[in-house]
N, C-alpha and C positions, 0 to 999 in steps of 0.2 A: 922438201917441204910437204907439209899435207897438200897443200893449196898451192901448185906453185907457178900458177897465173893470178892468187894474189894480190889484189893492192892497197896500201892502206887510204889510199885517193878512191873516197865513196861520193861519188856527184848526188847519185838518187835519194842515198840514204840524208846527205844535208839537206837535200831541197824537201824532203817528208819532214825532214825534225825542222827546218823555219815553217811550214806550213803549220806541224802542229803546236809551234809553239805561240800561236796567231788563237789556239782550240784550247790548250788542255795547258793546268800551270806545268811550268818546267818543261811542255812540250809532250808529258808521259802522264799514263793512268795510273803508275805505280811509280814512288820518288826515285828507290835504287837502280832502275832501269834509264835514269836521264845520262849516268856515269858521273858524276857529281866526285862519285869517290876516286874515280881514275882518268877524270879528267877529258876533253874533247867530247866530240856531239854521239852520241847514240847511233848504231848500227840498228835496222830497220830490217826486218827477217823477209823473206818471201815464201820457204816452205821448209821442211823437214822432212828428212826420211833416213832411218835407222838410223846410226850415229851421226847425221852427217846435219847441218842448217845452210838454209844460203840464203844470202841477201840481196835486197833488191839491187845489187851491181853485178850480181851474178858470182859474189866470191863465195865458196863453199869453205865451212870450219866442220873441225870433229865437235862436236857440243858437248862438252863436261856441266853446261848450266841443269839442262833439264827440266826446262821450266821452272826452276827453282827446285825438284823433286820429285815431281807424278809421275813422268815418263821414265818406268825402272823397264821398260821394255821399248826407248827409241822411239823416235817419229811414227807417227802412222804406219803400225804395227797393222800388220793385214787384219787378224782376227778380230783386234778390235777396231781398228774401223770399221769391217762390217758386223759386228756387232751394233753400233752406234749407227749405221746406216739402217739398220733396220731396226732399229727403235723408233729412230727418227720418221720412218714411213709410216708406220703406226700412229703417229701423236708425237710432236714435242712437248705439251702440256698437258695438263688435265684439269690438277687444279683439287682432285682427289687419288683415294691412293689405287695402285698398285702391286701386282707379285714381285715387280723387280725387287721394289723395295724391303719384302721379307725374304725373297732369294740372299741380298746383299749382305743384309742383316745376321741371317744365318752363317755366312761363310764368314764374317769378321767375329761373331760370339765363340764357334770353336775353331780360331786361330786364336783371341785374348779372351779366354773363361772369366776374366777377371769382371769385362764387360757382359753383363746379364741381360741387362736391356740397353736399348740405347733410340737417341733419335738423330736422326739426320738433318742437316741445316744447308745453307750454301754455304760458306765462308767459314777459314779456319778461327776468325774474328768471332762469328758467332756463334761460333763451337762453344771457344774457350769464355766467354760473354756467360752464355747460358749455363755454363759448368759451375761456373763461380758464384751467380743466383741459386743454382738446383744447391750448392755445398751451404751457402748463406741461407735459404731456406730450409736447408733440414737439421741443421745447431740453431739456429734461434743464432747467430752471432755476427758479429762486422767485419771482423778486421782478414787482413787476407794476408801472407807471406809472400813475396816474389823474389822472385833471383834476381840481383844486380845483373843490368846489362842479358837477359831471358828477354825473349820476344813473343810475346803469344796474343799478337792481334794489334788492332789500334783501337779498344774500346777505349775508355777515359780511365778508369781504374787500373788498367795493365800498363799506361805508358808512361810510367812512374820509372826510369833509368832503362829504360829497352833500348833493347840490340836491334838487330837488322838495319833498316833501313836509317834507322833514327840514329844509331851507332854512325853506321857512313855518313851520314850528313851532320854530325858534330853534332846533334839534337836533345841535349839530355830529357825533355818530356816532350811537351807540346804546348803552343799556343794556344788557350781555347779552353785546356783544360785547366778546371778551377781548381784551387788547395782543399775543398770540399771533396771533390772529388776522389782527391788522392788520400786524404787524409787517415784513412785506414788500411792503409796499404803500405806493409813493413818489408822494406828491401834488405836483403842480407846477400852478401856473395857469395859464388857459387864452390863448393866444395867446401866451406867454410862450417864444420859442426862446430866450434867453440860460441860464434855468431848465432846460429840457427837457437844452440842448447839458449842461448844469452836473450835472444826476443820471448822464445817459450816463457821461461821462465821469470821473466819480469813482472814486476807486481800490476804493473799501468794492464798488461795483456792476458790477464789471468782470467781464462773462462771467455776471451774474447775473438779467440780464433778460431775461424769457421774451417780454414785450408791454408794448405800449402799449394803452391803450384811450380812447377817445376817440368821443362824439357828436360828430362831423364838424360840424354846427351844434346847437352844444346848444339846449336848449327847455326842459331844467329848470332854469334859472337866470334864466329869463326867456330870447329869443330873443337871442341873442350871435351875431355872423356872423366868422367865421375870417378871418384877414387873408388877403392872397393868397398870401404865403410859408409859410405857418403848415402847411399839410398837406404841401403839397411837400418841405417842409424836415422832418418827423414822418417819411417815408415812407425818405425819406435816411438820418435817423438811424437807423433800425430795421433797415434794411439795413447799415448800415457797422456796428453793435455786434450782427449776429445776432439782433436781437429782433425777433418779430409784429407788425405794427399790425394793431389790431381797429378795425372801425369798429364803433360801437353804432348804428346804424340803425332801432330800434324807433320810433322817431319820423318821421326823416326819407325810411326806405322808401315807394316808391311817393308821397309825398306832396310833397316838393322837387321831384321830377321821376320823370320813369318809371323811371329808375336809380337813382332816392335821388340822396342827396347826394354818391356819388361820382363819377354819371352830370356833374351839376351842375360840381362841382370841379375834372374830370378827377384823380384820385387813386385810385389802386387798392388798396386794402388784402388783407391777407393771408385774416382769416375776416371777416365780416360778422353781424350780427346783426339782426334782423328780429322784427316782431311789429305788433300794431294793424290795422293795414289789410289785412295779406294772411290777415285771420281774419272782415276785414267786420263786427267788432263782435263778435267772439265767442272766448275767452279761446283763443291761440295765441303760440306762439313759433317761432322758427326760429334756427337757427348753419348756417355752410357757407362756405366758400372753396377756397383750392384742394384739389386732388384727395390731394396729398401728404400734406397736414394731416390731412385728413377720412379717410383711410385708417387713421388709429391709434384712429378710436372705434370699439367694443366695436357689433356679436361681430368686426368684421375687424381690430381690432387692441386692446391693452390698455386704453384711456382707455374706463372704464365711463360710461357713460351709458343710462336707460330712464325711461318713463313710460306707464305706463298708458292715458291720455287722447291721449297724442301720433297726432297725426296723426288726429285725432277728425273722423267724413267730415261732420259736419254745418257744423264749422268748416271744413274744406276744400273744403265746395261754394260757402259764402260769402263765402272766400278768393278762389274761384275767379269768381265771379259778378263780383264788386269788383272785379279784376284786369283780365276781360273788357270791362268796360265804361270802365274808364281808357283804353281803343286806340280809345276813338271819338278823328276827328280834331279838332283845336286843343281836345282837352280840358284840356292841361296851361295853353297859353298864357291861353285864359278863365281857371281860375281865379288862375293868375299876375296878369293887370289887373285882377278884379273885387278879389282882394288891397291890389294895389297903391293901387287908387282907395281904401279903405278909408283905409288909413294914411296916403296923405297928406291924408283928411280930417280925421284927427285930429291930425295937424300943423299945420295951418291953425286946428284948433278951439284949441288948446292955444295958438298962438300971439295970437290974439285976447284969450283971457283973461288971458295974461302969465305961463301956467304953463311951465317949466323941461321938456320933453320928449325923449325919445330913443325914437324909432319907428322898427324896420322889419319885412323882409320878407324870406322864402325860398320861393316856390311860395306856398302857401295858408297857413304858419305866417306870424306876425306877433307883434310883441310890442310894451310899450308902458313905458318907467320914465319919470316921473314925474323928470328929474333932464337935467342939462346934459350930461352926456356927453363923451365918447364912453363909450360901454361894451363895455370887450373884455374884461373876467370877471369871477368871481364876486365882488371884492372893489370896483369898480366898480358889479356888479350892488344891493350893499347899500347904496349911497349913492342909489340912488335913496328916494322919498317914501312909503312903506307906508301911512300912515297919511293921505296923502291919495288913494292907490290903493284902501284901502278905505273913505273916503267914497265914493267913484266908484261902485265896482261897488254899492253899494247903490242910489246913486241911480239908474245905469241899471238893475239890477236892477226898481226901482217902475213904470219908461220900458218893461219890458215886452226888455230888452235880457241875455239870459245869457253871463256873463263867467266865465272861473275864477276861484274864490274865491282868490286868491293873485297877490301882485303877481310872484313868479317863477316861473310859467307863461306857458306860450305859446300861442295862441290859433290857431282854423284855421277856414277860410272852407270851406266844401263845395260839389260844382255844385249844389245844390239853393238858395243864395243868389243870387239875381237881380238886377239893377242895383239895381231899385229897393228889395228889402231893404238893399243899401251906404246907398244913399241917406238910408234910414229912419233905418239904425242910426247914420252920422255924426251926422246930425241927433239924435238922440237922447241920443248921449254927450257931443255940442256940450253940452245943457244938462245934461244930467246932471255935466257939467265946473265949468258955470259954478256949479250948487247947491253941489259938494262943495268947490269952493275958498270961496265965500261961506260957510260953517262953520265 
């Protein structure tokens, strides 16, 4: 076992989750983290370092979560903690600006040329928030496209059939949010050009689209990979009817590849959005694209946007430390095969026991349904096996193996995983497979 002092008997971590659930609803600051999707009370971390998390009972897991993402270099990576230590001694605020912040700036413009200027925010919420104003302010128009089951935030306008968390918790939108709200906001599924060609060109939407928006490879619906015409044909469309293509990037930046997923696809979108990795685990957002666009946010042109925290130098030295250390060479390509070797371990495993699988991979995200396939979206994505996804993750869970609580997330390998952690963890969810099917 990785762990194999082990047990699924956590005293500390129950008695943290009834304390917080006395604090915070559901007990957690963030819904997908209660396990709602897989069931039993929330494990409760104490620290991380390189591949490894432990909990406050003292059991140690290989961590496939990652924070959801940021961490593509493992727990408290030396460099950049002191990096981040020494920002920190300096000021954790200011409240004005900063070099970190055009250091950062610079190193994310020539990795995505595509982003000319850009502004940094906290939250991938407010990324994609402010992207969607900066695209509605520079067409004069309303209406906004979103992918079926696409996750890009919880403002009130995006949670119009979103994935992630809202997916796990059977959520089709949100309480709260009104028909107002949503009512310019046309969902279509994802890989779906007949749909996409079908909204464009409608009479009701003619001249009324401001943007598309779109996870380039989504990761909240579980990991879905674009057909090969699917972006190139989005890209076309948005040009012949006037409208933005956004890419939502808060996932796939820096993480697909050093250009994100547009680097990957070759597809150039209009603004971009960003967050996770280029904060190195510490709450960050960014929007930016072309010069044209970005020229109408506030003070140089009317589309208001501000935040107080933005551009926060503690988060942008360890933006910056993470970004530096991605330009060592063949770092993309290793964790690309250590990836790769992963899932097609789990194909082989799943294959042995007779279970129904659809695995892959983009860079160091990887995903996993539980169902024959293929899966090109979110309607797809729900015919996979939930309820033998979460036997799984507990079992490996016990195996000493940390999975996200939800069968429609997407998982990521970091450089701080080594052959022989792959090795470990195949091995592990091998049987962690064969317990949760025997059930």
């Amino acid at each position: 076992m990785a762990n194999a002092g082990i047990t699924s008997h956590r005293p500390t971590s129950d008695s943290l989750y009834d304390r917080a659930c006395q604090l915070f609803p559901g007990g957690v600051n963030s819904p997908v983290r209660a396990f709602k999707g897989v069931g039993g009370k929330p494990v409760f971390i104490h620290s991380g370092s390189g591949a490894h998390i432990q909990d406050v009972d003292g059991n140690r897991y290989l961590d496939f979560l990652g924070s959801w993402g940021p961490l593509i270099f493992g727990h408290a990576d030396p460099d950049i903690v002191a990096s981040i230590v020494a920002a920190a001694s300096q000021g954790t605020s200011f409240g004005a600006s900063t070099q970190r912040e055009i250091d950062l700036a610079e190193r994310i413009r020539l990795a995505m040329p595509s982003i000319e200027r850009m502004r940094f925010v906290s939250s991938g919420t407010e990324a994609t928030m402010s992207a969607l104003r900066a695209a509605r302010g520079f067409t004069g128009r309303t209406k906004l496209v979103k992918i079926d089951g696409g996750y890009h935030g919880h403002a009130d306008t995006l949670l119009a059939s979103a994935g992630s968390g809202a997916l796990t918790l059977g959520i089709p939108g949100s309480a709260g949010v009104t028909a107002a709200s949503v009512a310019d906001t046309l969902v279509v599924p994802f890989n779906d050009l007949e749909a996409m060609e079908a909204v464009f060109s409608a009479e009701a939407n003619k001249d009324q689209i401001a943007a598309v928006i779109v996870e380039p490879i989504p990761g909240n619906m579980g990991l879905v990979l674009p057909r090969p015409a699917y972006l190139p044909r989005l890209r076309a469309l948005c040009d012949q009817y006037g409208a933005l293509l956004i890419f939502d990037e808060v996932m796939t930046g820096f993480r697909v590849a050093a250009g994100g997923a547009q680097e990957r696809l070759g597809v150039r979108p209009d603004l971009t959005t960003l967050g996770k990795i280029i904060g190195g685990g510490f709450p960050v957002g960014a929007y930016g694209g072309r010069a044209d666009l970005m020229k109408r946010i506030a003070p140089e042109g009317p589309v208001y946007q501000a935040g107080t925290l933005s551009g926060n130098p503690v988060a942008m030295a360890a933006g910056l430390a993470t970004l530096r250390e991605t330009n060592r060479s063949g770092f993309y390509p290793t964790l690309e095969r250590r990836t790769a070797r992963l899932v097609d371990g789990l194909r082989s495993a799943a294959r042995r026991h007779g279970v129904p699988i659809t695995a892959g991979h983009a860079g160091s995200m990887w995903g996993v349904y539980f169902a024959q396939g293929p899966i090109r979206n979110y309607a797809d994505a729900k015919t996979a096996d939930a309820k033998l996804f979460a036997r799984w993750h507990h079992a490996a869970l016990a195996r000493g193996i940390f999975l996200a609580p939800s069968a429609f997330e997407a998982g990521f390998v970091s450089s701080a995983h080594a052959d022989a952690d792959i090795d470990c963890t195949v091995t592990e969810l091998d049987a962690a497979l064969a317990e949760a099917r025997g059930m």
